[in-house]
N, C-alpha and C positions, 0 to 999 in steps of 0.2 A: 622681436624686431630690433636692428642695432642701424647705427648710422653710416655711411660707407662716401666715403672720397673717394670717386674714380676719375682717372681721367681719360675721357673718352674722347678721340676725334679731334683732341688738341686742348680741350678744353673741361676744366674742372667741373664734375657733376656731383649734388648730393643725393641720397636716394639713403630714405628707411625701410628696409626693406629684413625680411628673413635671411641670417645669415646662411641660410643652404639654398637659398634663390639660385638658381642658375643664371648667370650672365644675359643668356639667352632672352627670358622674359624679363630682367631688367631693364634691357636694352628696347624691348618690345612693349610692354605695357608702363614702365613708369618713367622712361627718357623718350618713346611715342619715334622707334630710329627703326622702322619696319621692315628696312631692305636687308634683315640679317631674318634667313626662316625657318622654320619649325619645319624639320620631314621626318624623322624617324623617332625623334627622344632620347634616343641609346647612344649615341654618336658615332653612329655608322655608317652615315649617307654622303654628310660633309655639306646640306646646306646651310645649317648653322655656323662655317668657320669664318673666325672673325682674329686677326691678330692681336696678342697677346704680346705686347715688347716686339719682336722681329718675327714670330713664333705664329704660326698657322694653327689654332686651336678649334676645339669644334664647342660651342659655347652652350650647346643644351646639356652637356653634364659639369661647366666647370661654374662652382658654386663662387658669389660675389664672394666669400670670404676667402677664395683662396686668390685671387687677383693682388691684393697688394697695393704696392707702390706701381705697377704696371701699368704702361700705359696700352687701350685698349684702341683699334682702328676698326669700324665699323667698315662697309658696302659705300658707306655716305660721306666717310672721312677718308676715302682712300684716293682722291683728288676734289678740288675743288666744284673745278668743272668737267667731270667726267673725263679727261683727257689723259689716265695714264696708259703706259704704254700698252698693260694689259686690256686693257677699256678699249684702247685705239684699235688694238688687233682684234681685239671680239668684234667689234662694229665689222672691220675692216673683211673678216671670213665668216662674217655672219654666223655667227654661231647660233646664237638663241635661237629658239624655236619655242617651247611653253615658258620657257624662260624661269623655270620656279627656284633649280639649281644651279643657276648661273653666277649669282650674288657668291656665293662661298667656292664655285669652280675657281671667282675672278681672286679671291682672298685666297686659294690656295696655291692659286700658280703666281701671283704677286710675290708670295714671301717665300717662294720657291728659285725664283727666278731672282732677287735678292741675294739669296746664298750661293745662286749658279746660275751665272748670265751667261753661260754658253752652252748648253745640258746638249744632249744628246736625244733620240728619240727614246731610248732605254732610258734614261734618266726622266725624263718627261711621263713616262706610261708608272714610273717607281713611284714618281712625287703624286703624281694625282688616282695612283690606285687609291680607290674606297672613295673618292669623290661622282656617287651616283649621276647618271644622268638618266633619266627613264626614257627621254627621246631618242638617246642614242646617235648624240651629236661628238661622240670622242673623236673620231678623225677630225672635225675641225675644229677642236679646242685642243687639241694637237698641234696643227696647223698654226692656230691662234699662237700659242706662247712661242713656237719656233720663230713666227712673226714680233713678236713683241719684243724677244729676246735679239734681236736684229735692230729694231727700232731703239731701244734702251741702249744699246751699248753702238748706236752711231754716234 
């Protein structure tokens, strides 16, 4: 066990934990921040992605000791009151539907849309390839960040 400084969500957290802990269940069982989840373990689904600095990461392979000084944004810390633009546009095309992979679709197209507020639909299908959805809501989380990215940059 070693002692780890993160800062998560704005705010300085301690946690003793195993330094090959994944992010993932630290964020999950010993900071109790739920809305980041467990789908695959390998990090090939992408409901686990939670930023990393500006960086869309998938948090069930990246151990608390390689984080750092970084600062980490959870599902929970990625507005206050639910109101960012990505959040706006999901509501707004309804995306959800089982809703399980929606929490890391919303962190992957956030910090996508960060580095390209005007993408394209090829740019859009690049950034969120390998972000599973098993209901099969891609045409409107499509939709969604073309929306979002419209909203952000009025």
């Amino acid at each position: 066990m070693a002692n780890f400084s993160l800062k998560v969500n704005g705010k300085t957290q301690e946690v003793d934990v195993d330094p090959t802990t994944p992010i993932l269940w630290v964020l999950r069982d010993n900071l109790k921040l739920v809305g980041t989840k467990f789908g695959c373990g390998i990090a090939q689904c992408g409901a686990c992605t939670v930023h990393l600095g500006d960086n869309a990461v998938r948090s069930c392979q990246l151990p608390v000791s390689a984080v750092g000084e970084q600062s980490i944004t959870t599902i929970e810390g990625l507005s206050e009151n639910g109101d960012h633009p990505v959040q706006k546009a999901w509501l707004e095309e309804d995306v959800y539907q089982c809703g399980y992979c929606q929490a890391g679709q919303i962190m992957n197209a956030s910090a996508f849309l960060k580095r390209n507020p005007n993408p394209t639909d090829t740019e859009i299908e690049d950034a969120m390839n390998g972000n599973i959805c098993r209901c099969g809501t891609y045409t409107r989380i499509k939709k969604a960040i073309k929306n979002a990215s419209s909203i952000s940059n009025a």
